[in-house]
C-alpha positions in Angstrom: -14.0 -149.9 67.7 -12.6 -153.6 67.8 -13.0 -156.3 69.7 -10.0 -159.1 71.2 -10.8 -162.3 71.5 -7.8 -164.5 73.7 -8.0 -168.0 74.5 -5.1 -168.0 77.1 -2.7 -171.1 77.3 0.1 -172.2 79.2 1.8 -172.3 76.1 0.0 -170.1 73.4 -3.0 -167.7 73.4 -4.9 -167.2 70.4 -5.8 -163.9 69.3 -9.0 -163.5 67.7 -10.1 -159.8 66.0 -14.0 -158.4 65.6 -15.0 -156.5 62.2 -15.7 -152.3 63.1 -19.1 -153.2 63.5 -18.4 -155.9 66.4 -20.6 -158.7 64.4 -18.0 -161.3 63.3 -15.2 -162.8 64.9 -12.0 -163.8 62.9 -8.8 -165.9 63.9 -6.2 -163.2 64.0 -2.9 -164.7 65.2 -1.5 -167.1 67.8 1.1 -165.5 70.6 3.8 -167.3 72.7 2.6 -167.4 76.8 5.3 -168.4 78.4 6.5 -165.1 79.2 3.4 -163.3 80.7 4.9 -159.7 81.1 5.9 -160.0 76.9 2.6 -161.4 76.0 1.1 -158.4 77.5 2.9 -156.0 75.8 2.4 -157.8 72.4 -1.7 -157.5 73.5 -1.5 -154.1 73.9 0.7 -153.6 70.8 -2.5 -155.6 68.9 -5.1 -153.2 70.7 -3.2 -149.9 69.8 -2.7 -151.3 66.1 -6.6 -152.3 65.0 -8.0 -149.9 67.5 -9.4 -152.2 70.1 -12.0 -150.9 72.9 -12.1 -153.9 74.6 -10.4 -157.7 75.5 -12.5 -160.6 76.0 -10.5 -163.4 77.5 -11.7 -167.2 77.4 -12.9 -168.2 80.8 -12.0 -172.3 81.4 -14.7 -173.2 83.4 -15.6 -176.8 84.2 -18.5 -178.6 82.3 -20.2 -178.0 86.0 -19.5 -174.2 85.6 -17.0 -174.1 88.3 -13.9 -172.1 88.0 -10.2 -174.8 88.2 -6.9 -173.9 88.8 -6.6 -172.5 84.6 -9.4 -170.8 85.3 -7.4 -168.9 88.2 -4.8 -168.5 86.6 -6.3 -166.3 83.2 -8.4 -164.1 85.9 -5.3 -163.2 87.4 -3.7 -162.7 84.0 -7.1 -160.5 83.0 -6.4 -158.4 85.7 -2.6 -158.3 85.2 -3.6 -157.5 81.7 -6.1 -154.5 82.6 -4.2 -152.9 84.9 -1.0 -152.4 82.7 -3.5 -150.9 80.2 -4.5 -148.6 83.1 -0.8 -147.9 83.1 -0.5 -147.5 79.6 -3.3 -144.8 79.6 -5.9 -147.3 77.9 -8.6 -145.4 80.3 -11.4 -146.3 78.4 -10.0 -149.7 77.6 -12.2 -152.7 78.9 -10.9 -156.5 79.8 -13.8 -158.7 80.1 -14.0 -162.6 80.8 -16.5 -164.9 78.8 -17.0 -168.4 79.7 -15.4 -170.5 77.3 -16.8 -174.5 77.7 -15.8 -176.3 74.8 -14.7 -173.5 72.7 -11.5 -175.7 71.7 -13.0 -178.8 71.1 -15.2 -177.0 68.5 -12.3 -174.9 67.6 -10.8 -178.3 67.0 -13.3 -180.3 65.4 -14.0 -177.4 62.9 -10.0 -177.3 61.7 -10.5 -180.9 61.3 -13.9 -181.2 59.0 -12.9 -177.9 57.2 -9.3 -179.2 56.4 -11.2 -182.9 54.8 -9.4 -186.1 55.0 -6.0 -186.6 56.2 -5.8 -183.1 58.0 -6.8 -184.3 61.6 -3.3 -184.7 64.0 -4.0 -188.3 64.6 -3.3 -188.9 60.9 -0.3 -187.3 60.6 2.1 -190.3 61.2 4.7 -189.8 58.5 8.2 -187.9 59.1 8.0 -184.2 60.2 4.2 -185.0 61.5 5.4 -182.9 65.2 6.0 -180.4 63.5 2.5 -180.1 61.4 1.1 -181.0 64.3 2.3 -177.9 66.7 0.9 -175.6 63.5 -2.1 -176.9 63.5 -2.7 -176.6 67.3 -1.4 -173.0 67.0 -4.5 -172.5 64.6 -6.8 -174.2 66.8 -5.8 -171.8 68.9 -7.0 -168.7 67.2 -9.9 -170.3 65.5 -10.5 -171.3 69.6 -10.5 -167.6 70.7 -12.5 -166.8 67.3 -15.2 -168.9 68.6 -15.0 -167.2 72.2 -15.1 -163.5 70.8 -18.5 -165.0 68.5 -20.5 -165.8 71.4 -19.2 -162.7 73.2 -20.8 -160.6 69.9 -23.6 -163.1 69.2 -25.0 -162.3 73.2 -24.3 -158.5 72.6 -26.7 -158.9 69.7 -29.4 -160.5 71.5 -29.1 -158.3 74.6 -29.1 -155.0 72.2 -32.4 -156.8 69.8 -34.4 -157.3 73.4 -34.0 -154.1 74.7 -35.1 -152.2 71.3 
């Protein structure tokens, strides 16, 4: 079985995909969010197509660890999300929330020093920059859920190694 990643967005939500052995996370695709019944479907469409077991969803939690209004809102879309699985007869389907502090700005300082000079959106100031700019914020959006779905797998790792 797979593993999702999601970094949910007001705007996008990037996807993120586990290996069959659940030890590496990699950026899979970035989905529209503005329509929350459609980005659903097109989840559940990704879980039936690479055989996904479970959804780990990016909780936003403040630096202090308490939960904001984005943080509401993608709980309420986790649960939205699970029970149309339920629905969809995903019985054995799991949606669980990971806390997500500062998975972007990684996310976003990684597509910068891995792209080298010139690639970082503040230095995109010729014509047609906006439109650079939105693709590059789309990857940092997968690479962002990527990074959530890693410490999700990295903490499975270490609970499985202490119990053996």
């Amino acid at each position: 079985m797979r593993i999702l990643g999601l970094d949910v967005g007001d705007t996008r939500t990037g996807v993120a995909i586990s290996d069959p052995r659940e030890i590496l996370a990699t950026p899979l695709t970035v989905l529209a969010s503005r329509d929350e019944s459609a980005l659903i479907k097109e989840i559940l469409a990704l879980v039936g197509q690479h055989n996904v077991g479970r959804v780990v969803v990016g909780l936003p939690r403040r630096l202090s660890g308490d939960l904001g209004k984005q943080a509401n809102k993608v709980t309420a879309f986790a649960d939205k999300l699970s029970g149309q699985a339920k629905k969809s007869n995903l019985d054995d389907f799991d949606v669980q929330l990971w806390d997500e502090r500062l998975s972007t700005k990684a996310a976003e300082r990684l597509k910068t020093k891995g792209g080298g000079q010139g690639n970082s959106p503040r230095s995109k100031a010729k014509k047609g920059a906006r439109n650079r700019n939105r693709g590059i914020k789309a990857e940092v959006d997968a690479i962002a859920a990527a990074f959530i779905l890693q410490g999700f797998l990295d903490s499975q790792h270490l609970d499985n190694d202490e119990e053996s």
